[in-house]
N, C-alpha and C positions, 0 to 999 in steps of 0.2 A: 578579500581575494575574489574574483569573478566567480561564477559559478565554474564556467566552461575549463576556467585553468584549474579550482578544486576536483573537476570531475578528472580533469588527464592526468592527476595525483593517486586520484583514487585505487587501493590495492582490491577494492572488490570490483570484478569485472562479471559483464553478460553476454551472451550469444543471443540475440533477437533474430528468430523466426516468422514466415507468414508476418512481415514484419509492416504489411502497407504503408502507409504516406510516415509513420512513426510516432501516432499517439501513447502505446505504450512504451516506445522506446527513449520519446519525449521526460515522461515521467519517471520513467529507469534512472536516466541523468540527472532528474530533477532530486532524488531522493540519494543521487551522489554516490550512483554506479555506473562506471564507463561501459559503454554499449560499443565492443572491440569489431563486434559483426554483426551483420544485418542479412537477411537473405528474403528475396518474394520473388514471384513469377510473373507479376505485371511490370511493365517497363516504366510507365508513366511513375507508379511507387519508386521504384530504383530510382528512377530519374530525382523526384523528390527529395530525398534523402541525401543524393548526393550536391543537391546545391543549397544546401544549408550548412552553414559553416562547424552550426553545432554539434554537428556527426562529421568533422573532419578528421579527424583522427578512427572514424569505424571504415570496416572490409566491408564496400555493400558488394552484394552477390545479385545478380540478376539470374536465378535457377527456379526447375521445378524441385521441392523438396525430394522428390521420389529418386531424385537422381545426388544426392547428397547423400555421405557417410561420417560417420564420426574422425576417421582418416583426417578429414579434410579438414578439420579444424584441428588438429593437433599441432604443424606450424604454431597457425596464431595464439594458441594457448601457450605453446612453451617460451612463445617468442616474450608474450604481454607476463606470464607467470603469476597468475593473481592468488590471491590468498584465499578469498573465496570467488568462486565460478558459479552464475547463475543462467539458467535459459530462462527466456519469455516468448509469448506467443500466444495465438488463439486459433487454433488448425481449423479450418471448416469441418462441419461433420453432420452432412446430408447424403440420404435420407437416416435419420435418427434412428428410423424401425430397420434399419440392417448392421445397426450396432456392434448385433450379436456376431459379426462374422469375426470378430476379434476372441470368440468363445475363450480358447488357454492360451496361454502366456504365448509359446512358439506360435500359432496360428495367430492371435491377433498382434502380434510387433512380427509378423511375416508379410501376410499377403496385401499390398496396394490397392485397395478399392478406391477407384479415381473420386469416387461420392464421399468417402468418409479418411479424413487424413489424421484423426488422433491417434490411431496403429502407428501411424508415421513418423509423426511427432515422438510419441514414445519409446517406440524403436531409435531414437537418434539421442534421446536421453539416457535410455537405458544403458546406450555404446558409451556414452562421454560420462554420464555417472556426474553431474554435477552437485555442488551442495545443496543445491534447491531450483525449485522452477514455478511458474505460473502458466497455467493452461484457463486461457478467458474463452468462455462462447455465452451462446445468445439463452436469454431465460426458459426459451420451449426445451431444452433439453431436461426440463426439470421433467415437464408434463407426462402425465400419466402415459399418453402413448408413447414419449420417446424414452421415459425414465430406466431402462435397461441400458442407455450407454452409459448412464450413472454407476449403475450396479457390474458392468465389465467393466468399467474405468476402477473404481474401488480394488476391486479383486486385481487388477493389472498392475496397481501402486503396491496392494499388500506383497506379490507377487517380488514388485521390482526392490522391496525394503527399503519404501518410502514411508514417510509417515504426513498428513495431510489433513485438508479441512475443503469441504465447500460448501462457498459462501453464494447466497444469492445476494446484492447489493445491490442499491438505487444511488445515481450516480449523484443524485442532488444531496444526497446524503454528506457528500463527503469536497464543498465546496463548488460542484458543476451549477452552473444555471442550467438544467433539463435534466428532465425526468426522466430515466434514462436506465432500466433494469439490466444486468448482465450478471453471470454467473461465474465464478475462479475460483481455480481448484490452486489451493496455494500448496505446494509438497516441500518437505524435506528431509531431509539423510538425519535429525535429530528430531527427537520430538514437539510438537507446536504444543507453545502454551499460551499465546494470545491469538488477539483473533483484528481485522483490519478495524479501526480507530475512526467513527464520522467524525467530523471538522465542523463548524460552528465558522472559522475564522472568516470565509470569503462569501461574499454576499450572491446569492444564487438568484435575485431578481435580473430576468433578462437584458430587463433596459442598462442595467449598472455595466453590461458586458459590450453590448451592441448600440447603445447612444448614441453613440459617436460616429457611426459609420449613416446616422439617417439624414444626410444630410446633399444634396446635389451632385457634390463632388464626388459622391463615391457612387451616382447612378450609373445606370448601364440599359442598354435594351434589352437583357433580360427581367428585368422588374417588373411589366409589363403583366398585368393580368386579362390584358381584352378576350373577348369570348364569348363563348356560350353563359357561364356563370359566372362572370366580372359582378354584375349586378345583384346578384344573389349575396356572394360574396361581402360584401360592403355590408350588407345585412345584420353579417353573423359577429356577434360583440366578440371584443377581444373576450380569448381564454373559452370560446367556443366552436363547436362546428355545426354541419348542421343539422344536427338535431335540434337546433334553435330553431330551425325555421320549419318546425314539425308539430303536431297535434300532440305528443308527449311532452311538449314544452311549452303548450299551451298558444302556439303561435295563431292568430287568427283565419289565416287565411295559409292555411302549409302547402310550405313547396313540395314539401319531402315526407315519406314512412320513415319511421327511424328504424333503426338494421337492417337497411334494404344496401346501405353503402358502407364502405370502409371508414373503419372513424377519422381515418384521416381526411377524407373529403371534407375541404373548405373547412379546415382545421386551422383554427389562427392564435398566434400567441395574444399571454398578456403581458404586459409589460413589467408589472409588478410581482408577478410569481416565475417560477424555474419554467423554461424552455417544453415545449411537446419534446419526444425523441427525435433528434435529424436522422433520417433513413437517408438509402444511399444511391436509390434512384427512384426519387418520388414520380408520380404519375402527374400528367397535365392539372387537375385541379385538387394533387392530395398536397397536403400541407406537411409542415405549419406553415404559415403565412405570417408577413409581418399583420399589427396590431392595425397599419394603414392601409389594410388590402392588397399590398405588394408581396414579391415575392422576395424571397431572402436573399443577399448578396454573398458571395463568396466568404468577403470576409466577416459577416454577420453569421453564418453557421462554423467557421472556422474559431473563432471568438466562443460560442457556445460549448464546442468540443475543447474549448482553453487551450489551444494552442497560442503562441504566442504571439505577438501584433507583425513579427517581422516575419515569420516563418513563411517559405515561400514554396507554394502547391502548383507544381506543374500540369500542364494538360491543357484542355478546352474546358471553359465554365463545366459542363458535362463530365466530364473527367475529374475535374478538381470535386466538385462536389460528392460526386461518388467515393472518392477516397476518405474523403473526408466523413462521411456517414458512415464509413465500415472501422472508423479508428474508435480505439479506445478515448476515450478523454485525459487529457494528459493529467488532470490533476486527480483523477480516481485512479489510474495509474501508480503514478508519486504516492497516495496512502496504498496501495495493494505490496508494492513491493517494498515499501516500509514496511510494514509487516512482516515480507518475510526475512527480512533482514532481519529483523527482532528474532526470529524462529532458526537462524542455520548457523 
């Protein structure tokens, strides 16, 4: 049976939130839970979502979360009736250090700070009381300075009588070509007693993913490295940046101090190891870079986030890529909510 016709069978259904281009919503399906809804505030996302066949059957919502209530999905829930009901999502939540404004329960699932939306998110779980959910953000939330949205986040689960795990994961871990940290707080309405499962199965060298796309056909005038540091570039061996061409690497004659730059500057893949992280509006000469000194193509960082060969990303090259850096990877995805499938 197809995938797409097993998933519209499926009795476990999700509500996808802050749901952009649908990396994790991708993987929601993939692990064989219908994604009924979808919601984000960029249009170009919406846009995406909706011309992909594989979310024909989901309500994508073009809102600001801050104007959504648990009300509103109660329709599509009575309507789909799933046996178990799951959210997913990864709320932005900047600046990390005003965390604390979420201090007690009513105060933080109350007040909207436009910077920090995991109050938000919570608040809309809290109302709908699902079996379980996934809350994904970025690895600095661990860090020393922001580690207090950890410590309200905990207290706000205990609170809301969830029971939970967070995980920090590396995306290569679990079949992604790229190295790729992110942290998920996986909750449920019963106790967790596994925890999410690395994979072995899929081969996580870059080239095995993006091959295929280096080829004429798929050029573009964005590939184009001309410039001030075209030349430089070309220098720096695959699987380096440049600190190769610095006196800490022994280089003879350096162009560069090393930690004077972002590591990403003229940062290039290698072919035979997992991906740098795709970020989601890199700078004129931050990378990664293809291994040939070019720059990456659409469907070469869309491949890297393992979306799949036909999945089709609207916008401007600019657009597209941007969505595409801020998504979950579908197949770290597919293991995170196996998992919690395992748990609710």
């Amino acid at each position: 049976m197809p995938l797409l016709d097993s998933v519209l069978e499926s009795k476990k259904h999700a509500i996808s939130l802050f749901s952009g281009c649908g990396g994790l919503d991708i993987g929601t399906q993939l692990a064989g839970v219908k994604v009924i809804s979808s919601l984000d505030f960029d249009k170009d996302a919406v846009a995406t979502l909706k011309n992909n066949p594989f979310f024909k059957h989901t309500l994508h919502r073009h809102e600001d979360i801050r104007n959504v209530k648990a009300t509103d999905y109660s329709k599509i829930i009575e309507q789909n009736n799933p046996e178990k009901l799951l959210i997913i999502g990864g709320p932005p939540c900047q600046p990390f250090s005003k965390a604390g404004y979420w201090k007690t329960l009513s105060q933080r699932l109350g007040p909207d700070d436009p910077r920090n939306m995991i109050g938000t998110y919570l608040k809309l779980i809290d109302d709908i009381r699902p079996d379980g959910f996934i809350l994904e953000n970025v690895e600095s939330i661990l860090h020393p300075h922001n580690i207090q949205a950890i410590y309200d986040l905990q207290e706000t689960l205990d609170e809301m009588g969830y029971y939970y795990i967070v995980e920090k994961v590396n995306a290569s871990d679990f079949g992604v070509p790229q190295k790729r940290k992110r942290v998920f707080v996986i909750a449920s309405l019963k106790p967790i007693k596994s925890k999410p499962q690395s994979t072995e199965s899929t081969s996580t060298r870059v080239i095995d993913w993006i091959g295929r796309y280096d080829s004429d056909a798929y050029a573009v005038p964005g590939d184009s490295t001309e410039g001030k540091y075209c030349d430089l570039l070309k220098k720096v061996p695959p699987g380096s940046n440049y600190i190769s061409l610095s006196a800490k690497r022994g280089y003879a004659e350096p162009y560069f101090v090393a930690g004077k730059r972002y590591w990403t500057f003229l940062l290039k893949l290698h072919p035979l190891k997992p991906s740098w992280t795709i970020i989601s509006q890199p700078g004129h000469w931050e990378g990664p870079f293809h291994w040939t000194s070019r720059r990456l193509r659409v469907q070469e960082i869309a491949s890297i986030q393992t979306f799949p060969t036909d999945y089709v990303i609207c916008g401007s090259p600019r657009i597209q890529h941007k969505q595409i850096g801020n998504a979950v990877p579908c197949l770290l995805g597919k293991q995170i909510i196996n998992c919690l499938l395992e748990n609710i």
